[in-house]
VEXLUM-550068 format. One record per residue (C-alpha): residue in three letters; x, y, z. Coordinates in steps of 0.02 Angstrom, whole numbers, padded with zeros to 5 digits, always signed. Layout:
# VEXLUM-550068
alaXYZ...
END
This chain:
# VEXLUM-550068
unk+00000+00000+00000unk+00059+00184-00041unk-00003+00302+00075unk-00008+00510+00048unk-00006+00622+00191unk-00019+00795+00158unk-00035+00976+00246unk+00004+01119+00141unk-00034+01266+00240unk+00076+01244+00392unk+00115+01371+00505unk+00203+01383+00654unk+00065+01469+00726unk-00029+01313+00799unk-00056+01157+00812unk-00033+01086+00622unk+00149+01054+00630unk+00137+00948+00778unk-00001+00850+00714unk+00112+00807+00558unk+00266+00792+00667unk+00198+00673+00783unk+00112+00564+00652unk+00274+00537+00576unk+00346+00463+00746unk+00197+00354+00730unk+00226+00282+00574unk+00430+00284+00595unk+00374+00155+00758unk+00268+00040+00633unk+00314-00109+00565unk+00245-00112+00378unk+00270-00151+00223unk+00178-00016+00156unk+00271+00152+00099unk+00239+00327+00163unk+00235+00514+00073unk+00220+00646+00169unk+00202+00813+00073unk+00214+00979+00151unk+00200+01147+00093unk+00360+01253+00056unk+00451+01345+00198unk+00599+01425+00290unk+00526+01385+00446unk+00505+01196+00475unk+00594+01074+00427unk+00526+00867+00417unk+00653+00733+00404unk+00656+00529+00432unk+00800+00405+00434unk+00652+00285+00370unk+00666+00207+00181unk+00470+00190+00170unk+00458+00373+00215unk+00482+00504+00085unk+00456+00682+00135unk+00403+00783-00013unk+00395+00989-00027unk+00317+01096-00138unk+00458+01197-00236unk+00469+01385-00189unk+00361+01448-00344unk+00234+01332-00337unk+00206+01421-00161unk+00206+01589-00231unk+00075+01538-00372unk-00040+01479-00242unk+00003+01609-00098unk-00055+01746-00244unk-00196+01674-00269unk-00345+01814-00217unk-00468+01684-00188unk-00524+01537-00074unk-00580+01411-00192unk-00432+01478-00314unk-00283+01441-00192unk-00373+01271-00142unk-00385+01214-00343unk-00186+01272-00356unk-00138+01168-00192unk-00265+01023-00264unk-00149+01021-00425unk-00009+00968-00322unk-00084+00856-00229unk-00149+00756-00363unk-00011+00770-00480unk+00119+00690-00316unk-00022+00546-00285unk-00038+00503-00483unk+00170+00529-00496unk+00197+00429-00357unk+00053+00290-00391unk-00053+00322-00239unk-00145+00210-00160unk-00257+00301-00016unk-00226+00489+00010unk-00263+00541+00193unk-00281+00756+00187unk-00240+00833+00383unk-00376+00943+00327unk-00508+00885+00215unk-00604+01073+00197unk-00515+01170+00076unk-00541+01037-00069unk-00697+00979-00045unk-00757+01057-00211unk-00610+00986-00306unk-00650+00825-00245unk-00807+00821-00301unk-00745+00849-00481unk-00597+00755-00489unk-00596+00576-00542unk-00471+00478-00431unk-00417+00324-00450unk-00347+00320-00249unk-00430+00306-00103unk-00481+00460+00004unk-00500+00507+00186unk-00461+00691+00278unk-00506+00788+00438unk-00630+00883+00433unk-00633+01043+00558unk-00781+01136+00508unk-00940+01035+00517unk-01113+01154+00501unk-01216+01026+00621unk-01139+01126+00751unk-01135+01316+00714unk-01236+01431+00794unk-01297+01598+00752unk-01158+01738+00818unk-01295+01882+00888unk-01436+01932+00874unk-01558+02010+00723unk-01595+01980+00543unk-01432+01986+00473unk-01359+01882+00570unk-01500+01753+00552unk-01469+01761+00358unk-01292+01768+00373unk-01314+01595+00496unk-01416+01505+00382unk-01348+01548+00228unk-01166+01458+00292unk-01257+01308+00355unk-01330+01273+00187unk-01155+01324+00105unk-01075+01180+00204unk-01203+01061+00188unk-01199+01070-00009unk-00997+01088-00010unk-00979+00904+00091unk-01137+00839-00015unk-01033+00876-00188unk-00878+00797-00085unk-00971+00657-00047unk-00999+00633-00236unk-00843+00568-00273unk-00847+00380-00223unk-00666+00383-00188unk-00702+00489-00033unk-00679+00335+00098unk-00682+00412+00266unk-00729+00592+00349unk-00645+00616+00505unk-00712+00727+00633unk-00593+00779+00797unk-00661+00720+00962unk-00850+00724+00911unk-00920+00565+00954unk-01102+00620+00923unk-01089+00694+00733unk-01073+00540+00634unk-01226+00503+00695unk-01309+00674+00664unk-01266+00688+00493unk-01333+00496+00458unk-01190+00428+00349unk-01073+00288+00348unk-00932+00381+00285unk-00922+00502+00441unk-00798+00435+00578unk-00749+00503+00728unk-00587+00526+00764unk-00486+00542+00960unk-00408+00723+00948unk-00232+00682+01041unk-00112+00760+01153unk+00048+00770+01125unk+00201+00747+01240unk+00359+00841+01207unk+00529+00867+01317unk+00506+01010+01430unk+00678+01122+01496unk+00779+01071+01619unk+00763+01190+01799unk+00620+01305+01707unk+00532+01398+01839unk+00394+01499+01767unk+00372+01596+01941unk+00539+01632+01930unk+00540+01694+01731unk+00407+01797+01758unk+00436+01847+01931unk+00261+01765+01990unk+00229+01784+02173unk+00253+01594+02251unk+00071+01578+02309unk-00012+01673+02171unk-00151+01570+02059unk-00075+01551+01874unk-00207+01563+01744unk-00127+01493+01568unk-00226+01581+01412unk-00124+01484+01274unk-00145+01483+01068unk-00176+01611+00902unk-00224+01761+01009unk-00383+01863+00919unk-00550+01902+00982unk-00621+01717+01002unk-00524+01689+01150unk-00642+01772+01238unk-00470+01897+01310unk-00611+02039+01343unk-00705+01927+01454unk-00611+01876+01562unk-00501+02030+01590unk-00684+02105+01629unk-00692+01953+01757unk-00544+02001+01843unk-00552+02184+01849unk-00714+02161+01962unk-00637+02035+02097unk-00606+02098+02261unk-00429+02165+02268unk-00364+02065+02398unk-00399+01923+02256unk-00348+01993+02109unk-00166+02026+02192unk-00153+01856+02212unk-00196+01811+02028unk-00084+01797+01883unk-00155+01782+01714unk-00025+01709+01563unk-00073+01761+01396unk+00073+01667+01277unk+00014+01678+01091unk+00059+01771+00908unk-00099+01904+00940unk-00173+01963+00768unk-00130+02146+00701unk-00210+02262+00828unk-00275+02149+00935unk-00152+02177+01057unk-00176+02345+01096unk-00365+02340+01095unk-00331+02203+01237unk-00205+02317+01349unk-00339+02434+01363unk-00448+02326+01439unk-00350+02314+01572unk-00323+02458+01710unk-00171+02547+01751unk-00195+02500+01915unk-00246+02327+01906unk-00215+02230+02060unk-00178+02067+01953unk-00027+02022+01883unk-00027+02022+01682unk+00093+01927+01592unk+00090+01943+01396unk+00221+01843+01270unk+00144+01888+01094unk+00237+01749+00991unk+00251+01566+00961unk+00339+01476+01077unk+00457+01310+01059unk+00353+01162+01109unk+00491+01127+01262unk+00422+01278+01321unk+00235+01250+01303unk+00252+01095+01369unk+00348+01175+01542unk+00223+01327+01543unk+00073+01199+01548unk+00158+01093+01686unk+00184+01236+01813unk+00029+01341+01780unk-00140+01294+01871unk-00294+01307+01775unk-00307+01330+01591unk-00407+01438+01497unk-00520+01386+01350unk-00690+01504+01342unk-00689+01531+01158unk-00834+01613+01082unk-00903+01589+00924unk-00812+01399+00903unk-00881+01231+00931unk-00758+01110+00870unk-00589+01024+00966unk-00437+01091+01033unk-00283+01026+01089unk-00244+01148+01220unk-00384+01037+01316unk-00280+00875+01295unk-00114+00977+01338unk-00201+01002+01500unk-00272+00841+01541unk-00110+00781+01496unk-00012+00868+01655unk-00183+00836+01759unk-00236+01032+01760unk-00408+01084+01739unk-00489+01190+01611unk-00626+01319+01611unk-00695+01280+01423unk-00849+01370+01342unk-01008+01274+01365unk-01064+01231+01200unk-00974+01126+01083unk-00856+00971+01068unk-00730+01034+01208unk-00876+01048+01316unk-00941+00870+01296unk-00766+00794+01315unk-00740+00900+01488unk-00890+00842+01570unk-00874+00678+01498unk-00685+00675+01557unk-00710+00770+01716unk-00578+00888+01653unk-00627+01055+01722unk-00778+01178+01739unk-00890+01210+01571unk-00962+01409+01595unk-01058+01520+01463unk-00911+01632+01403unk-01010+01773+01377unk-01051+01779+01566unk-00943+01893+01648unk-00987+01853+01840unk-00965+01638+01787unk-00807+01689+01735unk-00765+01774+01904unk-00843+01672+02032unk-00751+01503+01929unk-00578+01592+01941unk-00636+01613+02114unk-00685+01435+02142unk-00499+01384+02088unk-00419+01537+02194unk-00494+01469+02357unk-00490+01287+02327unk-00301+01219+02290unk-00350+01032+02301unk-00476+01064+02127unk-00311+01138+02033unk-00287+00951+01996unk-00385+00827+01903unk-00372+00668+01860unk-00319+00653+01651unk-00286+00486+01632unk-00451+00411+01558unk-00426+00561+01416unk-00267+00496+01397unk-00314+00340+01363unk-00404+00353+01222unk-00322+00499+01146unk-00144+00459+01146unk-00040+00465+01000unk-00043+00274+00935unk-00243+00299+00943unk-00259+00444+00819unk-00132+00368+00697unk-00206+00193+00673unk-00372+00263+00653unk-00323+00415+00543unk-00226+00282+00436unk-00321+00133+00423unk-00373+00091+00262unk-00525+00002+00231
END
């Protein structure tokens, strides 16, 4: 069997890298005849390698990324990156392609004759939208996606080839959308080194019995910053001087400063802001020392890894109450699950955690279980 693997819009601004990174360790620990492509998009900043004959990395070359990157359009830099795709799987006689994210081609799919087998991750499903606001507009605006995403996965769907849609960490949508060709798939945490003698109190000059809230990620206005700064600005000061809030993240273009005027000059809590991407030896440390973690996105329903990072070092989350992450807290026991919109939630849960040490721990090993590394890679790659 030839197997594809392919990513071509990898950043180092998330999660993506690590999700191709890691699958290669789990295929470099396999023992198989069959042989492995894995083909990345162009770029200075990462670099994939293997010591594994049945592996071949594979790159687009530097002007194929500048064709697509100037493309104006969606749909138009999806058909470029499509090209590629499957050009390398016809080149390279391809058996089954596997896409780390099935939603940018699902309209090339659905026109392209393949003569491989199919299967991809897809992060967007419509069952689980919900209208942002209120009012007319935003009613049409609501509906009119929904039925955009329906028909895009429908015309997918058209192309027989198209084995297997995975969904992260959502047991309950296969069944919603009624189709045997929806799977669910274990969204997995990841374990990496972490530094020798860090000390995060001692980096950032934390006070030894102050409360460390860990805001992690892409840093723009769905992570809810506005929120919970309002939360903390209205605790009693003899709390909020023993809070420190970690915000470690690339924040979109002006995002930033809109945030540092939500908080007062004379704040009582201590604010702590890295605005860039850090090494994963250093997430990894950051996680292990801080005490709760912070997930109350707004307007997003689907998985996120920050939630197995945490389970993974046994520290609870406060996660929005709607959506996948949601679900897998309460089913996982994995934190507290507040509307993120509610200011006072916010407050009294950050006050929950300030005045009860003993629930800054939690028990992550049944998430662990079933979302560990080996888990996500035979079920991404199992052809059938």
């Amino acid at each position: 069997m030839r197997i594809l693997i392919t990513d071509l819009n990898i950043k180092l601004d998330g999660h993506k890298f690590g999700y191709i990174s890691n699958l290669l360790n789990y295929i470099e620990s396999l023992s198989t005849e069959n042989q492995y492509f894995i083909l990345l998009n162009f770029s200075r900043e990462f670099k994939l390698e293997t010591p594994k004959q049945n592996i071949k990395i594979l790159t687009t070359a530097e002007e194929q990324q500048r064709v697509i990157a100037s493309q104006k359009h969606y749909f138009q830099k999806s058909a470029e990156e499509w090209k590629i795709i499957h050009h390398e799987c016809l080149n390279n006689r391809i058996n089954h392609l596997v896409l780390m994210e099935l939603d940018p081609y699902q309209v090339e799919i659905g026109k392209t004759k393949t003569p491989y087998s199919i299967a991809g991750i897809w992060f967007r499903p419509y069952a689980r939208m919900q209208k942002e606001g209120p009012g007319l507009r935003n009613q049409i605006v609501f509906w009119r996606t929904i039925l955009q995403k329906k028909l895009t996965i429908k015309w997918a769907l058209m192309n027989k080839s198209l084995k297997k849609t995975f969904i992260l960490n959502d047991e309950a949508m296969p069944n919603w959308l009624n189709n045997r060709r929806f799977f669910y798939l274990p969204d997995p945490y990841f374990e990496y080194k972490t530094i020798e003698n860090f000390d995060l109190r001692g980096k950032y000059n934390i006070p030894k019995d102050n409360l460390i809230l860990l805001q992690f990620g892409n840093m723009d206005e769905r992570k809810n910053n506005e929120n919970i700064i309002a939360a903390l600005n209205n605790l009693a000061d003899e709390k909020a001087k023993k809070i420190t809030l970690i915000i470690i993240g690339k924040f979109k273009e002006g995002y930033l400063q809109k945030m540092k005027n939500w908080i007062p000059t004379n704040s009582k809590y201590q604010t702590i802001i890295k605005d860039e991407f850090v090494s994963d030896e250093e997430m990894e440390s950051t996680f292990k020392q801080s005490d709760v973690i912070l997930r109350m996105n707004i307007n997003f329903f689907g998985s996120s890894g920050i939630v197995g990072q945490a389970a993974n070092h046994n520290k609870p989350c406060i996660v929005s109450n709607n959506g996948v992450m949601a679900e897998q807290v309460e089913k996982y026991k994995l934190g507290r699950i507040i509307d993120p919109h509610n200011v006072n939630a916010i407050k009294e849960t950050i006050e929950f955690y300030f005045q009860n040490p003993d629930e800054r721990q939690i028990d992550g090993t049944n998430y662990k279980k079933t979302h560990d590394l080996n888990t996500f890679g035979s079920t991404l790659l199992n052809v059938q």
